[in-house]
Biopython code that builds the backbone (N, CA, C, O; Angstrom):
import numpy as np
from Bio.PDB.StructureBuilder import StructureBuilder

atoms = [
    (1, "UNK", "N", (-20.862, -24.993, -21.504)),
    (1, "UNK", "CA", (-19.921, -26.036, -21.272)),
    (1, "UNK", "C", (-18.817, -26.028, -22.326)),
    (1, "UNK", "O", (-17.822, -26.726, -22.126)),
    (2, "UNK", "N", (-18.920, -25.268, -23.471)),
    (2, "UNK", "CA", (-17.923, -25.197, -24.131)),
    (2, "UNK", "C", (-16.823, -24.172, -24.389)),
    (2, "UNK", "O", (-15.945, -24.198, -25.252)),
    (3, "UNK", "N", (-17.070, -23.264, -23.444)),
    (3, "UNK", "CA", (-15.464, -22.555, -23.498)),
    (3, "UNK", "C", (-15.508, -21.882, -21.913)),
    (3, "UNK", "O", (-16.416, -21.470, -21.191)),
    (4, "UNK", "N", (-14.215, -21.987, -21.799)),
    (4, "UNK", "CA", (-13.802, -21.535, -20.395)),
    (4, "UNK", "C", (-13.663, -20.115, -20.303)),
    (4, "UNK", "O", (-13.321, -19.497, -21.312)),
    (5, "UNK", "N", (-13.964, -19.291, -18.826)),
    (5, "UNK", "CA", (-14.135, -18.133, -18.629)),
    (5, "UNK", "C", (-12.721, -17.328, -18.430)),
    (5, "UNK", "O", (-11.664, -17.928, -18.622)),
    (6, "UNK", "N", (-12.731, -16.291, -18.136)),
    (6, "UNK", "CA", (-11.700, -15.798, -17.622)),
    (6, "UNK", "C", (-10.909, -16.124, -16.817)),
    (6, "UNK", "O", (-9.694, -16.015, -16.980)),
    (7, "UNK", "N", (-11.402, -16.534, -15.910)),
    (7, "UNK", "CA", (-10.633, -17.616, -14.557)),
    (7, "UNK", "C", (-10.237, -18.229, -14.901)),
    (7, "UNK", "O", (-9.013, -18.108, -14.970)),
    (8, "UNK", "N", (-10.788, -19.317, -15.379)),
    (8, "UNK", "CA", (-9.858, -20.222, -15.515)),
    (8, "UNK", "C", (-8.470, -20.161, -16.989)),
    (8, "UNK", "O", (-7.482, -20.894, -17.034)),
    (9, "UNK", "N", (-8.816, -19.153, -17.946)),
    (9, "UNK", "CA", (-7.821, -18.821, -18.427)),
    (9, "UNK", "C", (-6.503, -18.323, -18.027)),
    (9, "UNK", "O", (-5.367, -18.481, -18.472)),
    (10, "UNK", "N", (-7.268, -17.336, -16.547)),
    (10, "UNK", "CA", (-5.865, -16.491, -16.234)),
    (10, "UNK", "C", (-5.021, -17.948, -14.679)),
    (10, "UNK", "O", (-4.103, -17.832, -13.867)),
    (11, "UNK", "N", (-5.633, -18.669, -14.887)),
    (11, "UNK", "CA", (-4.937, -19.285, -13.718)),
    (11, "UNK", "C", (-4.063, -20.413, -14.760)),
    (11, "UNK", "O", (-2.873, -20.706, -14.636)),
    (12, "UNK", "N", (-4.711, -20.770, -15.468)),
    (12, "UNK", "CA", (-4.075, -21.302, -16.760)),
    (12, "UNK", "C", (-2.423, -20.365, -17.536)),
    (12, "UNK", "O", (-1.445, -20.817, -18.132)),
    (13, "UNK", "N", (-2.705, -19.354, -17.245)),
    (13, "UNK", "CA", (-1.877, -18.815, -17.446)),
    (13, "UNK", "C", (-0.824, -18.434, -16.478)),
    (13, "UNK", "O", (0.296, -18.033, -16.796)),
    (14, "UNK", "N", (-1.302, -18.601, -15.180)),
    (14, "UNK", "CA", (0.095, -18.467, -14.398)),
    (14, "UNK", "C", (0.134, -19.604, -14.044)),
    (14, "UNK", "O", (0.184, -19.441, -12.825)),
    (15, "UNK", "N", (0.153, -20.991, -14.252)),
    (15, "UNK", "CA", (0.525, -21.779, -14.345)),
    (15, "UNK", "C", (1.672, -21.953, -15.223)),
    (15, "UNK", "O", (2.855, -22.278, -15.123)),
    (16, "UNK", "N", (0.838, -21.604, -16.131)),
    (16, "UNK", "CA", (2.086, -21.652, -17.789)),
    (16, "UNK", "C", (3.484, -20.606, -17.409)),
    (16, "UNK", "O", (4.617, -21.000, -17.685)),
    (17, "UNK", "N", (3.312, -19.604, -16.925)),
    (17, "UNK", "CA", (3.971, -18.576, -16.681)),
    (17, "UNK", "C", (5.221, -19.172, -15.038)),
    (17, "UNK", "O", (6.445, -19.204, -14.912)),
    (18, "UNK", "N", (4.290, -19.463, -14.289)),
    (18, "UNK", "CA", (5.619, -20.698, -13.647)),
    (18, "UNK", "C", (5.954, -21.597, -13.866)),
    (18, "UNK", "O", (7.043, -21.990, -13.447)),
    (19, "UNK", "N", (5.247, -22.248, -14.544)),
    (19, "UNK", "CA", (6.479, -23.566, -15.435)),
    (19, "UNK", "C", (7.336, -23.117, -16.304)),
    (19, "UNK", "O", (8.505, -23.276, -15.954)),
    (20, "UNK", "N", (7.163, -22.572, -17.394)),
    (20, "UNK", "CA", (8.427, -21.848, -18.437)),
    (20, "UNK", "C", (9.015, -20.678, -18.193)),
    (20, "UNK", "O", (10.130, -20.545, -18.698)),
    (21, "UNK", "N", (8.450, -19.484, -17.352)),
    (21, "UNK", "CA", (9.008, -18.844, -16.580)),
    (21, "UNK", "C", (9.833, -18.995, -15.734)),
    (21, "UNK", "O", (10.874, -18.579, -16.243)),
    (22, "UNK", "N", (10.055, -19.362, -14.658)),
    (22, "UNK", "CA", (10.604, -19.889, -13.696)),
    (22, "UNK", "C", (10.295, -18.825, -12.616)),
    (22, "UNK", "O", (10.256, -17.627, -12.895)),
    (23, "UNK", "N", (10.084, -19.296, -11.410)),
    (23, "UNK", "CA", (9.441, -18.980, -10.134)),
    (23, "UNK", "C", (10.277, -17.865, -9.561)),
    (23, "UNK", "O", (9.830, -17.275, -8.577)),
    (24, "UNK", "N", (11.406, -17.519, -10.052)),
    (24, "UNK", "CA", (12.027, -16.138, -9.635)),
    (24, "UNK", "C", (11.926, -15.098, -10.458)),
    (24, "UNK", "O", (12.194, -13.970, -10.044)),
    (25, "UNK", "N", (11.547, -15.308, -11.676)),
    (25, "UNK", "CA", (11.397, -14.260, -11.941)),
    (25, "UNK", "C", (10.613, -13.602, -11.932)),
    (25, "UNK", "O", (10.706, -12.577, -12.607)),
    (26, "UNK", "N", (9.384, -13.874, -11.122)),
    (26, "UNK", "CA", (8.207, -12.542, -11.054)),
    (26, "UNK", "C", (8.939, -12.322, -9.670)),
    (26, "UNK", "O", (9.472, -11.294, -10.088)),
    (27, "UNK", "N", (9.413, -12.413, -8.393)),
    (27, "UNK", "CA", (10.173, -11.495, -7.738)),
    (27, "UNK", "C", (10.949, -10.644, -8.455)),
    (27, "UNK", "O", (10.685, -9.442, -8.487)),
    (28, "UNK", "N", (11.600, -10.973, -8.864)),
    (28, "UNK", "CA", (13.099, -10.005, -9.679)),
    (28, "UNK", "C", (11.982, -9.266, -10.224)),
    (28, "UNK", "O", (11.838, -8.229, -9.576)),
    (29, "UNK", "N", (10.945, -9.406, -11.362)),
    (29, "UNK", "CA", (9.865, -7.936, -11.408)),
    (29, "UNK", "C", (9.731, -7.457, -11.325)),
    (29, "UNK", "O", (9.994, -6.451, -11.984)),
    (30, "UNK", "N", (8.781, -7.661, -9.813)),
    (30, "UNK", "CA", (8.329, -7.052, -8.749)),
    (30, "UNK", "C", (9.598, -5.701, -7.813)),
    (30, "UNK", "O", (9.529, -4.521, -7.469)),
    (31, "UNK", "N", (10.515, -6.699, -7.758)),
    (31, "UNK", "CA", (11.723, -6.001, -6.991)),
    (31, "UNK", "C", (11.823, -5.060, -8.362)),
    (31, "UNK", "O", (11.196, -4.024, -8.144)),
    (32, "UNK", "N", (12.396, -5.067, -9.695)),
    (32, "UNK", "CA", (12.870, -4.250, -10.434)),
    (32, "UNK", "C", (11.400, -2.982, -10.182)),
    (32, "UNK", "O", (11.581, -1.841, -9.758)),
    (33, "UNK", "N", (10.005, -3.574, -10.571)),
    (33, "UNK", "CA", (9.539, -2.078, -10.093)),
    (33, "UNK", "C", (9.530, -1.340, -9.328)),
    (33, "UNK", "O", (9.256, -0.163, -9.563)),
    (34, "UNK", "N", (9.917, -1.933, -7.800)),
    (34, "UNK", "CA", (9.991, -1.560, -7.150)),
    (34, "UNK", "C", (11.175, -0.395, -6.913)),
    (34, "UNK", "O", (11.114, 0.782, -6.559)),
    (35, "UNK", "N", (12.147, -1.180, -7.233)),
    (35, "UNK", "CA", (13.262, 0.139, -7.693)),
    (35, "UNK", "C", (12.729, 0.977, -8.652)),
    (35, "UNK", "O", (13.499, 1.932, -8.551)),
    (36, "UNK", "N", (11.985, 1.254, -9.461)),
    (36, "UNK", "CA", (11.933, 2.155, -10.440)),
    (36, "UNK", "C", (11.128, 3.063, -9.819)),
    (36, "UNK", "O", (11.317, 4.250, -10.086)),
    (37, "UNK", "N", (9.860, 2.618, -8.678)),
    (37, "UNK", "CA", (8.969, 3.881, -8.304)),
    (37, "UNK", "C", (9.454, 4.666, -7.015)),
    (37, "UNK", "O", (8.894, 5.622, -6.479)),
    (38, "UNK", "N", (11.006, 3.831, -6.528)),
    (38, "UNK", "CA", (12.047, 4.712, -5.701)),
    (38, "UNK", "C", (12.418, 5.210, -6.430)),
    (38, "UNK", "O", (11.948, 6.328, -6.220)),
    (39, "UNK", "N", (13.179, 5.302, -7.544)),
    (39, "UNK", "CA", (13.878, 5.973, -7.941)),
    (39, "UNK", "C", (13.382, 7.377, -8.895)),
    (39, "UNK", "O", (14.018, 8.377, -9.225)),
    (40, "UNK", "N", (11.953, 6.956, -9.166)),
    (40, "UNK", "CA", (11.138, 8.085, -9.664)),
    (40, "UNK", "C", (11.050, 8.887, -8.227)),
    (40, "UNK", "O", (11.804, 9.860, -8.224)),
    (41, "UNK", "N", (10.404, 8.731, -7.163)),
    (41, "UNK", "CA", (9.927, 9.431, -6.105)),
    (41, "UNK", "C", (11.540, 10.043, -5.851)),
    (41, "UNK", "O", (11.631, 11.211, -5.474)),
    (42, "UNK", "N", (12.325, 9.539, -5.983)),
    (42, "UNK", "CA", (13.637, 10.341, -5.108)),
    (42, "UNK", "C", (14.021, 11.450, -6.529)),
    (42, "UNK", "O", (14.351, 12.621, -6.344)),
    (43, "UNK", "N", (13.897, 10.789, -7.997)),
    (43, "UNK", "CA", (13.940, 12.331, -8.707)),
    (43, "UNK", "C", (12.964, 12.870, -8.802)),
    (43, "UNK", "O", (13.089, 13.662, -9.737)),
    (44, "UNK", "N", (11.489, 12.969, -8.160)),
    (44, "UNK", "CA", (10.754, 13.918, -8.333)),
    (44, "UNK", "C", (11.420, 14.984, -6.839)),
    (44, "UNK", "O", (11.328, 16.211, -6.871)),
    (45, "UNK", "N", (11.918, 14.395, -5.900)),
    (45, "UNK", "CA", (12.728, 14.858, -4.619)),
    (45, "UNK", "C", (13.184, 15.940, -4.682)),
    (45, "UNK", "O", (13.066, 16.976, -4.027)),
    (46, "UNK", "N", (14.161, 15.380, -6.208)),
    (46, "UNK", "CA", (15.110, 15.942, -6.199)),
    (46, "UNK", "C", (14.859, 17.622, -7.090)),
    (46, "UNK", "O", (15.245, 18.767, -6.852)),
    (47, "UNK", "N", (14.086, 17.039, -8.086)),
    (47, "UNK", "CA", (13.393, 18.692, -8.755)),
    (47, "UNK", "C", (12.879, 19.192, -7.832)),
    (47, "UNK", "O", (13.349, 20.328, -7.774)),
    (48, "UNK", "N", (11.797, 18.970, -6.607)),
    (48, "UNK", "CA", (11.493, 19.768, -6.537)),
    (48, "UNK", "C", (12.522, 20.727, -5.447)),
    (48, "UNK", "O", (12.211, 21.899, -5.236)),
    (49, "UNK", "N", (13.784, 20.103, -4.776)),
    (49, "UNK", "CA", (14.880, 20.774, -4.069)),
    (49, "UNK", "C", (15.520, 21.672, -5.115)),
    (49, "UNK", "O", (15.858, 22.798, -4.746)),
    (50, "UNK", "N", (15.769, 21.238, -6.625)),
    (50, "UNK", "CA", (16.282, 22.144, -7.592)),
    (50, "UNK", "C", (15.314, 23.256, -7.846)),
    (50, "UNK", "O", (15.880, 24.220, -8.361)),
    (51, "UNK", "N", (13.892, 23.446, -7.627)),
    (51, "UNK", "CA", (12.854, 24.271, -7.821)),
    (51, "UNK", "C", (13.110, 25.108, -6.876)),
    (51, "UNK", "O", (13.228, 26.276, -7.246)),
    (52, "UNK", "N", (13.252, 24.868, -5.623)),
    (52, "UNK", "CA", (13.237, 25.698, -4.678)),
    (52, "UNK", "C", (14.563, 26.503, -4.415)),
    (52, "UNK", "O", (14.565, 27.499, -3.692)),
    (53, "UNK", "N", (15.946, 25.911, -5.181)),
    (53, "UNK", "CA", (16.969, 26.724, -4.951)),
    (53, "UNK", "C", (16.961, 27.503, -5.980)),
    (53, "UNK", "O", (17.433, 28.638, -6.038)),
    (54, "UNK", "N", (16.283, 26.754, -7.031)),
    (54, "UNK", "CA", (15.954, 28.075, -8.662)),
    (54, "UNK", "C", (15.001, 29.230, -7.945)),
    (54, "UNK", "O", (15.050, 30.403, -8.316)),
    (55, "UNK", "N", (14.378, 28.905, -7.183)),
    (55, "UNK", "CA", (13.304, 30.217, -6.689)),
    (55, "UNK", "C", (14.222, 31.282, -5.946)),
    (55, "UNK", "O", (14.140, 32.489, -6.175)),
    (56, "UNK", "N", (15.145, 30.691, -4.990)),
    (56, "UNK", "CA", (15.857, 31.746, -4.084)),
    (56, "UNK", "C", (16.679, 32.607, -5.004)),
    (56, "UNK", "O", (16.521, 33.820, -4.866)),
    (57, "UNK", "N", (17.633, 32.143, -6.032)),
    (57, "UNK", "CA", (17.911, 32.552, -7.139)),
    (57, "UNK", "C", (17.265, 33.816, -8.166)),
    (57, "UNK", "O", (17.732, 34.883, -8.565)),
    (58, "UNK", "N", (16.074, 33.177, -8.349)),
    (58, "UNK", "CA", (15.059, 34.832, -8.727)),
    (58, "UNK", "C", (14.670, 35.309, -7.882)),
    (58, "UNK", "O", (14.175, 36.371, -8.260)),
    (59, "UNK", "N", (14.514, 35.130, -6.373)),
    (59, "UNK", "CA", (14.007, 36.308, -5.462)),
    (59, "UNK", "C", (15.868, 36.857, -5.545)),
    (59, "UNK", "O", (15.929, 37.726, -6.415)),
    (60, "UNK", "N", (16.967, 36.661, -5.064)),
    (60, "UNK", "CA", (18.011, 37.337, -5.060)),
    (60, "UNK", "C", (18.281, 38.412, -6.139)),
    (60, "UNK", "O", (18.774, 39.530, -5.989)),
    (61, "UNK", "N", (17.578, 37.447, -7.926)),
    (61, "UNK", "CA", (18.018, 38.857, -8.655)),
    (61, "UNK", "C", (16.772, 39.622, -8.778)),
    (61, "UNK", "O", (16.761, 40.655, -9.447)),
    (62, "UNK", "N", (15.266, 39.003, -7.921)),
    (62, "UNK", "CA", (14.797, 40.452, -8.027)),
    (62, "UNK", "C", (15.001, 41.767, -6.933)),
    (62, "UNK", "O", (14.695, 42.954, -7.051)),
    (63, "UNK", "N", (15.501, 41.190, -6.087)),
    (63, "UNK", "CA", (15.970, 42.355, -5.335)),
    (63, "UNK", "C", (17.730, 42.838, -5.571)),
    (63, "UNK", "O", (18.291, 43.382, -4.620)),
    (64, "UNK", "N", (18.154, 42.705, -6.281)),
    (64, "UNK", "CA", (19.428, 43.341, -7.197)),
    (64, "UNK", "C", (18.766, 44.147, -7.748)),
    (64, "UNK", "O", (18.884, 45.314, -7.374)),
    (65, "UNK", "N", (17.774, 43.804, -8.897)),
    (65, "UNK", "CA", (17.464, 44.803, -9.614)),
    (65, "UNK", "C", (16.583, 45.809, -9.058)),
    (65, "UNK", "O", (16.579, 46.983, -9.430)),
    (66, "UNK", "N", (15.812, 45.307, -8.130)),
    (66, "UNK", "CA", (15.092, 46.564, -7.309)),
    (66, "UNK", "C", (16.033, 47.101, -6.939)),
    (66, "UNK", "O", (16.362, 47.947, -7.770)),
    (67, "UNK", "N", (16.652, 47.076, -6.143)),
    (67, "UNK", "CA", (18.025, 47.815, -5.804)),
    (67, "UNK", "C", (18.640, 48.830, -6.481)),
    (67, "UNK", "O", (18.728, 50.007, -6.131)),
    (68, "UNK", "N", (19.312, 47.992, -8.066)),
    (68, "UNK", "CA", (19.434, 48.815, -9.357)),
    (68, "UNK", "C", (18.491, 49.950, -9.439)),
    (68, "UNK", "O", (18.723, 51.156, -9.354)),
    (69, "UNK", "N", (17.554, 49.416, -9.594)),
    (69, "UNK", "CA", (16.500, 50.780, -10.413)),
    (69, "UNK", "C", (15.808, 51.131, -9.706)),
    (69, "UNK", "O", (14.626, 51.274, -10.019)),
    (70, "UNK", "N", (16.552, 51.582, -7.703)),
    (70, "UNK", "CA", (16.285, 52.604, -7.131)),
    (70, "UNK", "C", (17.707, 53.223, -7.052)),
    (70, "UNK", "O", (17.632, 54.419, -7.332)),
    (71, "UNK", "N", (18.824, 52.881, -6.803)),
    (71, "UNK", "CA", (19.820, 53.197, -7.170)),
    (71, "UNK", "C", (19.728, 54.307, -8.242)),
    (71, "UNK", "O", (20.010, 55.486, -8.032)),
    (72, "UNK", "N", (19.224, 53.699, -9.630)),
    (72, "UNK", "CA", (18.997, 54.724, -11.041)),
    (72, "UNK", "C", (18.235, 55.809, -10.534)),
    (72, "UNK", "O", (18.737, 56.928, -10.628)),
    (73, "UNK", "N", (17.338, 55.710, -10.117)),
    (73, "UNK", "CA", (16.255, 56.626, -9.529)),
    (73, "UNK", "C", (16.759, 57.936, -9.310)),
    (73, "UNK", "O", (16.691, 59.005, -9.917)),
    (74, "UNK", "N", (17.505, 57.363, -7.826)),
    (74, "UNK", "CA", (18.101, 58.424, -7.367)),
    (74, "UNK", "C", (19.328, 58.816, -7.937)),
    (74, "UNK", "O", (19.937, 59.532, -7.142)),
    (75, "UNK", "N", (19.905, 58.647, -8.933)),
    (75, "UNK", "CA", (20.990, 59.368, -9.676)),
    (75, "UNK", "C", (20.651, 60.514, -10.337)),
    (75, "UNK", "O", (21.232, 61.597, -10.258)),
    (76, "UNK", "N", (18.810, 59.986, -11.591)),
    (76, "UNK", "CA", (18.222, 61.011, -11.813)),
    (76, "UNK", "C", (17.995, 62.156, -10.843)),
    (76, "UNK", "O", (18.240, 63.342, -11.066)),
    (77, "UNK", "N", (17.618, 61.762, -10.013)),
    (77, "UNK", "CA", (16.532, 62.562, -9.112)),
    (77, "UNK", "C", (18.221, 63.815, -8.300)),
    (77, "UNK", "O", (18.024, 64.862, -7.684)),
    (78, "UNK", "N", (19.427, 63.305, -8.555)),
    (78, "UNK", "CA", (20.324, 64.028, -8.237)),
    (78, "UNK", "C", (20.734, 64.855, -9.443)),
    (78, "UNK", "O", (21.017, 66.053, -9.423)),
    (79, "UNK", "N", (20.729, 64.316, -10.147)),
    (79, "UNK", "CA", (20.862, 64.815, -11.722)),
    (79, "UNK", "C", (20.266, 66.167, -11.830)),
    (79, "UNK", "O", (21.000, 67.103, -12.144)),
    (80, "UNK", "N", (19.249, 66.324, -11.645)),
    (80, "UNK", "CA", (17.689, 66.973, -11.989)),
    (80, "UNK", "C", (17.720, 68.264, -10.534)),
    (80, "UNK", "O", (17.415, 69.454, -10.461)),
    (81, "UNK", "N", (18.149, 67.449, -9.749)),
    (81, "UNK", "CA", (17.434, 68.914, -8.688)),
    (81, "UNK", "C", (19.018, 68.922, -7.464)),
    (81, "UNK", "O", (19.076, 69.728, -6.535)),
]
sb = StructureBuilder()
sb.init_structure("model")
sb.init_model(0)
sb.init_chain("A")
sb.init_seg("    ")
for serial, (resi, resn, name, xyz) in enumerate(atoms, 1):
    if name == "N":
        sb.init_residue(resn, " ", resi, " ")
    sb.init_atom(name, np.array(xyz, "f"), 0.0, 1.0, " ", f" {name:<3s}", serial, name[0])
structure = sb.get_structure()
């Protein structure tokens, strides 16, 4: 009988939290996280669209350089015989 549990602390506390708080601002919160885990999900979006144009990028220069150093190949191979 002499000290109160968790419950009734935490209801105690959003009590306290809408009286000196004021009742809009846990929307505005809520809404601000809400923008933040859009705006994370749209730049994780967005790396991974930058990942995939960085990939086409190294497949293009690995087939340059395959190219190259069959190109070389056969210069030797004209060189030589």
């Amino acid at each position: 009988m002499g000290s109160f549990s968790i419950w009734h602390w935490l209801i105690v506390l959003a009590v306290v939290v809408l009286l000196f708080g004021g009742g809009g601002k846990i929307p505005r919160l809520m809404k601000d996280v809400g923008t933040g885990i859009k705006q994370f999900k749209s730049g994780l979006k967005e790396d991974d669209k930058q990942a995939d144009d960085d990939g086409d990028d190294a497949k293009a220069i690995g087939k340059e350089s395959a190219a190259a150093s069959s190109t070389v190949s056969e210069n030797k191979k004209a060189a030589n015989g």
